[in-house]
Wavefront OBJ file of the C-alpha trace (Angstrom):
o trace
v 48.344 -60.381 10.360
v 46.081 -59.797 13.182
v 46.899 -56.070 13.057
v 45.975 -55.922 9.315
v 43.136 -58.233 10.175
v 41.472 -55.762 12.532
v 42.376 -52.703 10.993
v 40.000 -53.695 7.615
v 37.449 -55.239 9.984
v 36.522 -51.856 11.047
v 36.917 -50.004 7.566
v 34.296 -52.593 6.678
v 32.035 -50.181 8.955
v 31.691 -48.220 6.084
v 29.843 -50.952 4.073
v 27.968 -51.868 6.834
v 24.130 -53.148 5.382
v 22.467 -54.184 8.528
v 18.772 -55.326 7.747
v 18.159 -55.931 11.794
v 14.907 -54.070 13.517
v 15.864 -50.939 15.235
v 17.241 -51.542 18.962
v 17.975 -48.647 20.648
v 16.179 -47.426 23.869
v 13.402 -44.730 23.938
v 15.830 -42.409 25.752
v 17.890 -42.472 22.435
v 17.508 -39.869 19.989
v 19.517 -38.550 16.701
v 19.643 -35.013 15.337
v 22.245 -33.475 12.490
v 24.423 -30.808 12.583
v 26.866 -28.646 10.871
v 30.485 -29.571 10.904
v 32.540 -26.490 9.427
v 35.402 -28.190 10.352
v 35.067 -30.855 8.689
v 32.902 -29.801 5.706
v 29.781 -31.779 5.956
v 27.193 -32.322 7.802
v 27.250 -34.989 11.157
v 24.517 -37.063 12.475
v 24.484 -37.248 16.555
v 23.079 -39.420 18.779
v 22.018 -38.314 22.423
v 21.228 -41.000 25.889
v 19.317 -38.620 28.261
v 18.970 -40.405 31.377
v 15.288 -41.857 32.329
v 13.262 -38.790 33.884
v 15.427 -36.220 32.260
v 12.409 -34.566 31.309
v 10.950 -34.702 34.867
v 13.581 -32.970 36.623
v 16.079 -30.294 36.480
v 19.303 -32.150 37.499
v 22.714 -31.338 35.449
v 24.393 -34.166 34.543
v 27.985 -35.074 33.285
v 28.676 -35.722 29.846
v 30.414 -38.929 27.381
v 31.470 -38.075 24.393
v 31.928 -41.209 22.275
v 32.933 -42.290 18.658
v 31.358 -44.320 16.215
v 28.109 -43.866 17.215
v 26.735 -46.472 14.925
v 27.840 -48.627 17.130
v 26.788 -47.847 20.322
v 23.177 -48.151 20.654
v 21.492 -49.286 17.737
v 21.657 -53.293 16.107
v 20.578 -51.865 13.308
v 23.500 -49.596 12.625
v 26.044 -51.446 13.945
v 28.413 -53.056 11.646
v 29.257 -56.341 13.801
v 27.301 -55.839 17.036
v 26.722 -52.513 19.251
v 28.143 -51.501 23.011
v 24.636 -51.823 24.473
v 25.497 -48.004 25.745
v 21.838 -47.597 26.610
v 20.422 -50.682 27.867
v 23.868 -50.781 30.206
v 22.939 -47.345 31.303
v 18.955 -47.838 31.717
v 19.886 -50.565 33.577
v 22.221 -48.249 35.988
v 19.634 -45.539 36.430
v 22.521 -44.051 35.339
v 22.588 -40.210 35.609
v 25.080 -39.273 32.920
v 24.554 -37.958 29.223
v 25.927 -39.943 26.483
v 26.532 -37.889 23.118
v 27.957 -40.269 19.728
v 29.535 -38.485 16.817
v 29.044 -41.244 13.920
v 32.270 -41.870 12.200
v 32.841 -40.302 8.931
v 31.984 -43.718 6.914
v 35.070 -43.400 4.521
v 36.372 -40.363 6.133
v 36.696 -42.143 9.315
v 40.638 -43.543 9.297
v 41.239 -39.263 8.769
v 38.690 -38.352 11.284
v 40.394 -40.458 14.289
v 43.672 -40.088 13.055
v 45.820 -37.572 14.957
v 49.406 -38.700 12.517
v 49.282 -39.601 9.246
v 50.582 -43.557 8.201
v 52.592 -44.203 4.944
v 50.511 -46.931 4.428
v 46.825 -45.823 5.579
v 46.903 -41.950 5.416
v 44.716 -40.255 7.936
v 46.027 -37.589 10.045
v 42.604 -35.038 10.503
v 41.840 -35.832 13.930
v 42.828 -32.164 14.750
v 39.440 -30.715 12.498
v 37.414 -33.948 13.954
v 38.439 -32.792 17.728
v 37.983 -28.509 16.806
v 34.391 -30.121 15.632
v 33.506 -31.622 19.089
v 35.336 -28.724 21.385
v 34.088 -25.669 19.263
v 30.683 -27.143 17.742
v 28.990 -30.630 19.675
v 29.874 -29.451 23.179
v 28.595 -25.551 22.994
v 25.642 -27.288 21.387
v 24.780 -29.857 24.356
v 25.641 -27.518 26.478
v 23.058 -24.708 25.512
v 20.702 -27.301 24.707
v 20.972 -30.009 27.465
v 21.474 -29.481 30.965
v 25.042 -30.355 31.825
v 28.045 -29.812 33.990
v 30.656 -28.499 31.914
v 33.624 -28.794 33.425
v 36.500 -31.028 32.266
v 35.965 -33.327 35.523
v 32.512 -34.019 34.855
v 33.639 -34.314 30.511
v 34.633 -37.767 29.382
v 36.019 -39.042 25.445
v 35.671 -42.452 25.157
v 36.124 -44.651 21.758
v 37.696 -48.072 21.096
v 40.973 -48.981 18.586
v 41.203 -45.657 16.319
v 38.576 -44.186 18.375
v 40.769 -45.330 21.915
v 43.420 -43.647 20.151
v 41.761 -39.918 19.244
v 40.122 -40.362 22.675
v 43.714 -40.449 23.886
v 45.028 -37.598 21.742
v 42.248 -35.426 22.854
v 43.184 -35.114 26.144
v 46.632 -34.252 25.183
v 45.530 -31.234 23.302
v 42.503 -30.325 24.966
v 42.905 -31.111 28.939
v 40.864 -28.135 29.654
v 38.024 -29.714 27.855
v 37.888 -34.031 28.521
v 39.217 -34.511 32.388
v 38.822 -38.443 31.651
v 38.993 -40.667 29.204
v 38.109 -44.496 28.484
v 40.960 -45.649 25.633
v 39.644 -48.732 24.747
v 42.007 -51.432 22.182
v 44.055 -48.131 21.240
v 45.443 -48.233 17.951
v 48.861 -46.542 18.847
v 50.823 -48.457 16.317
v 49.061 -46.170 13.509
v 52.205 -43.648 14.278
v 55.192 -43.364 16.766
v 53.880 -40.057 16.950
v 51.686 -40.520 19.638
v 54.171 -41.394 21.945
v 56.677 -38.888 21.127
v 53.651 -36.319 21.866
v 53.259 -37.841 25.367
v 56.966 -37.806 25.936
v 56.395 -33.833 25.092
v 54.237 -33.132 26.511
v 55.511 -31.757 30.661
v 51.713 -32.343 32.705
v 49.294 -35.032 32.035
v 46.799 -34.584 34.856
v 43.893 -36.900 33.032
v 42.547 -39.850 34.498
v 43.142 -42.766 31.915
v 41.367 -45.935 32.213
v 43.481 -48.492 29.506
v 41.459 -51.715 28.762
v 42.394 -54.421 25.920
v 42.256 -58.445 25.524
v 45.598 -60.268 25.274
v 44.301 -61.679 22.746
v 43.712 -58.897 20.026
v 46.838 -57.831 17.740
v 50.145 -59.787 18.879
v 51.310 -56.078 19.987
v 48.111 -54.730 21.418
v 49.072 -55.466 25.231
v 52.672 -54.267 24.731
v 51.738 -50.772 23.087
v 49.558 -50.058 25.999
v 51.767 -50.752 28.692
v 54.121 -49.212 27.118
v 52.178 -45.872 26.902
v 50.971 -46.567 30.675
v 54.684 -46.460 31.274
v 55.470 -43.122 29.269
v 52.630 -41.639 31.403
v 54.480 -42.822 34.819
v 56.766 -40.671 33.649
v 54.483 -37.839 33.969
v 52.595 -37.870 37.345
v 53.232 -39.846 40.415
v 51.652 -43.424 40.479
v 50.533 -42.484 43.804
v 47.955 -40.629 42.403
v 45.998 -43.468 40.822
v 44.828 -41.090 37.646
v 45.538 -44.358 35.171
v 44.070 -47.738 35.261
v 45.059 -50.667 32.911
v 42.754 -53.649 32.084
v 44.143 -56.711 30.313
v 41.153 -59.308 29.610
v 41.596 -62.684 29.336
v 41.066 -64.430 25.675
v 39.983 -60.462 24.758
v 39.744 -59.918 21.588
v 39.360 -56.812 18.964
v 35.847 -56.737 19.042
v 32.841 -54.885 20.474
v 31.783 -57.727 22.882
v 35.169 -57.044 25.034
v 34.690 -52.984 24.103
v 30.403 -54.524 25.263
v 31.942 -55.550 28.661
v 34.639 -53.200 29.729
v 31.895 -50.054 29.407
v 30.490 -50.402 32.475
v 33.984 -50.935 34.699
v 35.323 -48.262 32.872
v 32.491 -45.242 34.011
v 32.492 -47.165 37.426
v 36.442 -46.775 38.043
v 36.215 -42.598 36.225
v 33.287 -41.795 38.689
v 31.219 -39.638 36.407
l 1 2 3 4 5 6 7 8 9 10 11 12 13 14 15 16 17 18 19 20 21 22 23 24 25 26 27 28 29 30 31 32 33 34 35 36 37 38 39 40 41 42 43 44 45 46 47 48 49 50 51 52 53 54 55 56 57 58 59 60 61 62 63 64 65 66 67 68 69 70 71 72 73 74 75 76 77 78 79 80 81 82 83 84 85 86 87 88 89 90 91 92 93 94 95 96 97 98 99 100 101 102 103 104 105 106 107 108 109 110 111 112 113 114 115 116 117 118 119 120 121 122 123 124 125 126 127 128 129 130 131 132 133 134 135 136 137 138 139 140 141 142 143 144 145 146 147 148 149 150 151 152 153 154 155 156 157 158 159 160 161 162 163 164 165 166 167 168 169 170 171 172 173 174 175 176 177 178 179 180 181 182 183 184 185 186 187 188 189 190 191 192 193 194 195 196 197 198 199 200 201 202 203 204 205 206 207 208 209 210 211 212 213 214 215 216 217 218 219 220 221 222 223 224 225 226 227 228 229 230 231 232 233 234 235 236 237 238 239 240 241 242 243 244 245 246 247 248 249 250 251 252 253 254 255 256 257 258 259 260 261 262 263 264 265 266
């Protein structure tokens, strides 16, 4: 029940009517763009760290889902990450790009597998849409480091599971990822990809609450364990949070963001 629970919590993002005052920091902005792949048009949203302007630095970039939720009260469906007071507060020198889920397009957006019972399964377009449009774009128009060390995907439940899937099919592209509540009981799939997959190289930070769905901590161990499998634990790429009376919710997602970019290194 708490599965099914939290599963229609966030498809009630798409109905979201949030009548609060605009929130987000000045170093926040929004623009739209093309998305062939997907066959509409997406709204982004773009943290430049304070002074951007001022200097000529390259930074390192986040790429993050549901952008609705991350900066702005006035988006968010049930309350936001606070991704850019967190980050003001840091002096943080890192760029933060949101995609904004697909409203009722998003279970197919951040779906790599397609469920019997929910459908989805067009995370492959939603991914060719950040790789092959977003990133060329922030990188010609922003000044960034490109490389896949200095690239992170991070998103929580069906976003902590495309952030996961991305960096099995595009390793070149994310070097880290933050996989937040990951919804890997959405398909068997997922795992059976890992299994398949021979060199997984990423560096993983894991975080949930033990008290989210009844399966939520055993799912990601159990893909922490698959990934054992695949590089030596002496190599400390993966990292596994469990909180404490966690639960599915953007106050734990709120929490972990800031242990999460400390532990990667950006």
């Amino acid at each position: 029940m708490i599965r099914l629970f939290s599963f229609f919590i966030f498809l009630g993002i798409i109905f979201s009517g949030n009548a609060q005052e605009n929130t987000a920091s000045k170093n926040v902005s929004t623009f739209t763009i093309e998305a062939p792949q997907l066959k509409t048009t997406k709204k982004i949203w773009i943290y430049l760290p304070e002074n951007y302007t001022a200097s000529d630095q390259k930074y390192s970039v986040i790429y993050m889902h549901d952008a609705q939720n991350l900066f702005d009260a006035k988006t968010s469906y049930v309350g936001k990450w606070n991704v850019d007071e967190k980050l003001d507060s840091l002096k943080a020198k890192v760029i933060v790009v949101g995609i904004e889920h697909g409203n009722d397009k998003r279970i197919d957006e951040l779906t790599p597998f397609k469920s019997e019972k929910y459908g989805g399964g067009n995370a492959d377009n939603y991914l060719d849409f950040i790789v092959k449009t977003v990133k060329p774009y922030i990188d010609k128009n922003y000044r960034t480091k490109t490389k896949a060390k200095n690239t992170i995907i991070m998103g929580s439940s069906l976003g902590g599971l495309v952030s996961y899937y991305a960096i099995l099919k595009y390793p070149e592209v994310f070097g880290k990822a933050a996989v937040f509540s990951p919804s890997f009981w959405f398909s068997k799939d997922i795992y059976t990809l890992t299994e398949k997959t021979t060199k997984i190289k990423i560096k993983i930070y894991f975080l949930c609450g033990d008290k989210e769905d009844e399966n939520m901590v055993q799912d990601m161990t159990k893909m922490e364990r698959l990934l054992d499998t695949k590089r030596c634990y002496c190599l400390h790429l993966t990292k596994s949070k469990i909180v404490k009376g966690g639960e599915h919710n953007e106050k734990l997602w709120r929490d972990g963001f800031v242990g999460a970019l400390s532990w990667l290194k950006y």
